[in-house]
C-alpha positions in Angstrom: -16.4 -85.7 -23.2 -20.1 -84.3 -23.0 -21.2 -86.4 -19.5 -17.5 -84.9 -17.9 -18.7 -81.3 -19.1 -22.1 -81.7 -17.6 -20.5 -82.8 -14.2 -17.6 -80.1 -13.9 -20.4 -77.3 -14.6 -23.0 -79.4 -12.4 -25.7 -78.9 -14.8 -29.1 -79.2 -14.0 -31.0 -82.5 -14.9 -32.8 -81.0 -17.4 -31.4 -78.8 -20.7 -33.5 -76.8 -22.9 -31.6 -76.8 -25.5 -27.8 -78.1 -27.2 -26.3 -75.8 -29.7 -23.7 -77.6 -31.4 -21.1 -76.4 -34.1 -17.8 -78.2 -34.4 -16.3 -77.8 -38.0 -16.9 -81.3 -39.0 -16.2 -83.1 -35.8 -19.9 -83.4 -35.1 -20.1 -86.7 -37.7 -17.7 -88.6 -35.1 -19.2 -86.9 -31.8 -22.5 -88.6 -32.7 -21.3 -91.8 -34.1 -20.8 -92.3 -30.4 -24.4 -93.8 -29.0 -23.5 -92.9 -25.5 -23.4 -89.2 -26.5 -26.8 -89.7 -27.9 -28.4 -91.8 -24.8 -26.9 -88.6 -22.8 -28.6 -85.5 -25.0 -31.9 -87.6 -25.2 -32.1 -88.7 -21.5 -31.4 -84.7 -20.6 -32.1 -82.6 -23.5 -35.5 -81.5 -25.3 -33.5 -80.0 -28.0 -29.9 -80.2 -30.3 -29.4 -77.4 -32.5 -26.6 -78.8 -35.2 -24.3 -76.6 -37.6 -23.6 -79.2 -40.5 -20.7 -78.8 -42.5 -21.1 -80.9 -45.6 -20.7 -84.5 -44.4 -23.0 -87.3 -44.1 -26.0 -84.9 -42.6 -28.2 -87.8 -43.4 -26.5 -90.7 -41.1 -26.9 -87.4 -38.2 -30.5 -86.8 -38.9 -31.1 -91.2 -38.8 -29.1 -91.5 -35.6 -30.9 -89.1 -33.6 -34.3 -90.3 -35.2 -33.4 -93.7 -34.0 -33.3 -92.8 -30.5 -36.4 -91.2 -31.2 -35.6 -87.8 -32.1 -38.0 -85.6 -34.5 -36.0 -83.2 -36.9 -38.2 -79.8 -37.0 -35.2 -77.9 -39.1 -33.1 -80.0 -42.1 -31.1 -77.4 -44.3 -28.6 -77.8 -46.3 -25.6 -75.4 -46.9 -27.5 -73.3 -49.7 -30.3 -70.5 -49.7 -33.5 -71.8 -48.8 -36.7 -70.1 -48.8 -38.3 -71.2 -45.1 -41.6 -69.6 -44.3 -39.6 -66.1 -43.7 -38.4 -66.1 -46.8 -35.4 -66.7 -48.5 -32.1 -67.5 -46.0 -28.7 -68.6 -47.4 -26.9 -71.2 -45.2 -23.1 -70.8 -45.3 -23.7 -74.4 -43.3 -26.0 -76.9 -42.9 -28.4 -76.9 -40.0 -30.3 -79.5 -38.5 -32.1 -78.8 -35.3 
């Protein structure tokens, strides 16, 4: 689990950032509210690859422990303030 990888690799308190992208498994990894009490008590940011599931349920469980979504895209192509960017996944950060 996330807490066990954190000990084996003694991480430091604080993390600047998560990048997460599990094909799917990330819907079950953050239906468990211990893994979110963990990235909010040591992490300012979680970078998500989506992948066509319930994005929405991730976006209001991290906004319930009172996380702020800055990036919410949606497997397509988007134009973002760069310009146009297709998304083979979603990405939530």
């Amino acid at each position: 689990d996330l807490k066990t990888l954190l000990e084996v690799y003694d991480v430091p308190c604080e993390i600047d950032m998560v990048d997460i992208d599990i094909q799917t498994s990330e819907y079950v990894l953050f239906s468990d509210s211990s893994v979110l009490e963990l990235l909010t008590a040591r992490v300012r940011r979680v970078h998500i690859g989506t992948h066509g599931g319930n994005d929405e349920m991730i976006k209001h469980t991290f906004e319930a422990h009172g996380w702020r979504s800055v990036w919410d895209f949606a497997a397509s192509q988007i134009r973002t303030q760069l310009g146009p960017v297709e998304f083979g996944d979603g990405v939530q950060s």
